[in-house]
C-alpha positions as CSV (number, residue, x, y, z in Angstrom):
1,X,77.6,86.2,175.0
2,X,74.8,88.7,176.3
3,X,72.8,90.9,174.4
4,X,74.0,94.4,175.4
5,X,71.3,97.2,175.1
6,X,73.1,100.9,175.6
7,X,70.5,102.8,176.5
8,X,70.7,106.4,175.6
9,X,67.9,109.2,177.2
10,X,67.8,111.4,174.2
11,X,69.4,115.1,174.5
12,X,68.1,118.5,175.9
13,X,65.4,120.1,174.4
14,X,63.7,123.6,175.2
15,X,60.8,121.9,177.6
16,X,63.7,120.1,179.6
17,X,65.7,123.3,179.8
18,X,62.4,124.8,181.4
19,X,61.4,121.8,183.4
20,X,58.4,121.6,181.5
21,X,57.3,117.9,180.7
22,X,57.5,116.9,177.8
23,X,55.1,113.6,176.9
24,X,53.3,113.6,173.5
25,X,55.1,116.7,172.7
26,X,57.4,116.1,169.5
27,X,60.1,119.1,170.1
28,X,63.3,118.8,168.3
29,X,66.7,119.4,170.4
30,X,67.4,123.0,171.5
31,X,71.4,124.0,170.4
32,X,72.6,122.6,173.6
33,X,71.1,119.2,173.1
34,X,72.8,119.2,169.6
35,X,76.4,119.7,171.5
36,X,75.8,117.1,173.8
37,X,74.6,114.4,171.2
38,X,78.1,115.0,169.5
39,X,79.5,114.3,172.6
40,X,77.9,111.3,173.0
41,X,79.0,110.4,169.0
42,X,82.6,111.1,170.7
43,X,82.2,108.8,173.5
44,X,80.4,105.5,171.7
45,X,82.9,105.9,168.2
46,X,85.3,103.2,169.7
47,X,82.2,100.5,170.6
48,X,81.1,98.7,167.7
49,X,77.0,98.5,167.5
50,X,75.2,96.2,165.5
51,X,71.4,97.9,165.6
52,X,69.9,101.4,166.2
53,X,66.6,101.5,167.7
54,X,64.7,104.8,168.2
55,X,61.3,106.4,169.7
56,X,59.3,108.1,167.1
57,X,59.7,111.4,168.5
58,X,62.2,114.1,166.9
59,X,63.7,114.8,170.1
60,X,64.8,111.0,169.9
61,X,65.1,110.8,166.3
62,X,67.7,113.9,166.0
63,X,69.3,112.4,169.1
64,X,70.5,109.0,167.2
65,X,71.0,110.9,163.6
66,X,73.6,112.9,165.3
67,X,75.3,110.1,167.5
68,X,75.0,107.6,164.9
69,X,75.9,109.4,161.9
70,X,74.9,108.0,158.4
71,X,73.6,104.9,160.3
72,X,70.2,103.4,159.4
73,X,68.2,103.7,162.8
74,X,65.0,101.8,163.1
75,X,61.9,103.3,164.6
76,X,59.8,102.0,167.4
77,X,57.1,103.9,168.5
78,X,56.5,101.7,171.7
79,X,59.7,103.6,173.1
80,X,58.1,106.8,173.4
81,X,58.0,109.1,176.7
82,X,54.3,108.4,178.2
83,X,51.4,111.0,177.7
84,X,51.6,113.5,180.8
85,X,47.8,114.5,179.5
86,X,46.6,117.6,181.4
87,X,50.4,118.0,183.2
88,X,51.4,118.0,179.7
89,X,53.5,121.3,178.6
90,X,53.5,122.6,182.5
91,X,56.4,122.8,185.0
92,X,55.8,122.1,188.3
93,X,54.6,125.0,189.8
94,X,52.3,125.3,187.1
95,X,51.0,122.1,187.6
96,X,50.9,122.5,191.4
97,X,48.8,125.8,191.2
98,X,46.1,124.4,188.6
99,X,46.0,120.5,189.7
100,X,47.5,120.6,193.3
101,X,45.3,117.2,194.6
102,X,45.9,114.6,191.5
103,X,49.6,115.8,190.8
104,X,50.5,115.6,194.9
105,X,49.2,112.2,194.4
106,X,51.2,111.1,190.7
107,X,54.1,112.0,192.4
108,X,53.7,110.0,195.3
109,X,53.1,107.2,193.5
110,X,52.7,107.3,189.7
111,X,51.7,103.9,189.2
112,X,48.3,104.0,191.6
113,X,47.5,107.6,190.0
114,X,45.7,107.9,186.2
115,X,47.1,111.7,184.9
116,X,43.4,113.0,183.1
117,X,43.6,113.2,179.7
118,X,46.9,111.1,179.8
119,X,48.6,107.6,179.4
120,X,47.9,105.0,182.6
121,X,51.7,103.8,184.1
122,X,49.4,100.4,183.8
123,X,49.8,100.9,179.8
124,X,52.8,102.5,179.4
125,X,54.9,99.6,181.2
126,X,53.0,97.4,179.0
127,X,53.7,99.1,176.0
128,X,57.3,100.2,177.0
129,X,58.5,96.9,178.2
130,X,57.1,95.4,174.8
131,X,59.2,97.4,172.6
132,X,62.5,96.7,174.9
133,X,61.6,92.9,175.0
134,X,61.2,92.9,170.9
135,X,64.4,94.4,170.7
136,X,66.3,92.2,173.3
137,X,64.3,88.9,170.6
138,X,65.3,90.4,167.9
139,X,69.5,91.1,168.7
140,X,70.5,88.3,170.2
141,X,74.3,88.3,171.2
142,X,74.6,91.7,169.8
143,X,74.8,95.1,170.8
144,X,72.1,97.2,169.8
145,X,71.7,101.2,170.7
146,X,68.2,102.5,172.3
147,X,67.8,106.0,172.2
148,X,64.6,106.9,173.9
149,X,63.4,108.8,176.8
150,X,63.8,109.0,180.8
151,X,60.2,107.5,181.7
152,X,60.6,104.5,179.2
153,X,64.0,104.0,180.1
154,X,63.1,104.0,184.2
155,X,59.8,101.6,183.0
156,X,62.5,99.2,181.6
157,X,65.2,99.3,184.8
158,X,62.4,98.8,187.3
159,X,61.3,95.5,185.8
160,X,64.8,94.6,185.6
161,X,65.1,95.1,189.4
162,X,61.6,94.4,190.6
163,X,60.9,97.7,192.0
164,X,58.5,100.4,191.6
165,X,61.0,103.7,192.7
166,X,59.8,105.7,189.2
167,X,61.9,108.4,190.1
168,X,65.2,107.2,190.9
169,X,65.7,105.6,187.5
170,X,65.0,108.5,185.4
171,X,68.5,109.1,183.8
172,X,69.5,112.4,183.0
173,X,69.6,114.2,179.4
174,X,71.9,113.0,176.9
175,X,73.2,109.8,179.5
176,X,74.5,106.6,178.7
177,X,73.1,103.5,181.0
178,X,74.2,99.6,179.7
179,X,72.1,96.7,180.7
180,X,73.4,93.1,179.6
181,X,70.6,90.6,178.9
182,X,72.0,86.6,178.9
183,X,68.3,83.9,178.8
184,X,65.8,85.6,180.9
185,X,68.4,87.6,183.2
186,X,69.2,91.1,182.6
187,X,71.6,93.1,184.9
188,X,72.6,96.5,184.9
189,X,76.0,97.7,184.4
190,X,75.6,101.6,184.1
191,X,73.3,103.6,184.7
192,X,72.9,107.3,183.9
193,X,76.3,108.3,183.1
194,X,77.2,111.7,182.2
195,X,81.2,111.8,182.0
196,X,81.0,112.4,178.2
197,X,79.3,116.0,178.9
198,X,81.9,118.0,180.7
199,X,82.4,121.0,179.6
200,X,79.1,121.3,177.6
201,X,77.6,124.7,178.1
């Protein structure tokens, strides 16, 4: 029996209504991140889940209270978003009008590219990958809930395929993505599903 890992990118807040990243920052959920996080209580009540791990940010921590009401969720602090440093707080034209040559250069390829002020990818896949491989030792043959954030989770999916594409594994807000981990194979089953937020305004 694999270990199964639902992976869960926590819900909106303000800065991700905004575009605005959102690293170090510890925001809370805005009101529509609250609606979709009993949305996604709705959608998991029927699957039994042995372990809740978190990210020590509110935005995370709020996230998994509200999903996993009255559970006991455990913290991990190695789940939390990487440190955008000086693109910190900005949206992208922002960003694009005060550090037009570095970002142009992150976003073509965030793992060759150090953000000033910020977290290296070189450490944050080290450090993200950690807390997901402690978790994977620690829950074997169970299912255990991750809530965390769109960079860790996209750190985490790459290794699992061997690729580097930073961007196309960044789930969306409030999603649900499974991965199924059996010895030293891990495979993906969903990724960024959203089907549980229709309607949410």
């Amino acid at each position: 029996m694999p270990t199964k890992l639902i992976i869960i990118r926590h819900a909106q807040t303000e800065w991700n209504l905004l575009k605005r990243y959102c690293g170090s920052a510890d925001l809370g959920l805005n009101a529509r991140g609250k609606k979709q996080a009993i949305k996604l209580r709705k959608a998991l009540k029927n699957i039994p889940v042995d372990e809740i791990y978190s990210s020590n940010k509110k935005r995370a921590i709020q996230t998994a209270e509200i999903v996993f009401k009255k559970r006991p969720i455990k913290i991990i602090p190695g789940l939390k978003e990487i440190h955008f440093g000086i693109f910190e707080g900005f949206t992208y034209d922002e960003i694009m009008g005060k550090h037009p040559l570095i970002y142009k250069k992150w976003l073509k390829n965030p793992y060759l590219v150090n953000i000033p002020k910020g977290e290296s990818m070189k450490n944050f896949k080290k450090r993200a990958l950690g807390a997901f491989k402690k978790i994977i030792h620690l829950n074997k043959d169970k299912t255990v809930a991750v809530v965390c954030h769109g960079g860790t989770i996209s750190v985490f999916l790459n290794y699992i395929l061997k690729s580097k594409d930073f961007w196309k594994y960044i789930p969306k807000s409030a999603s649900l993505s499974i991965v199924e981990c059996a010895g030293r194979k891990s495979k993906i089953k969903l990724f960024s599903d959203t089907r549980h937020l229709q309607w949410v305004k």
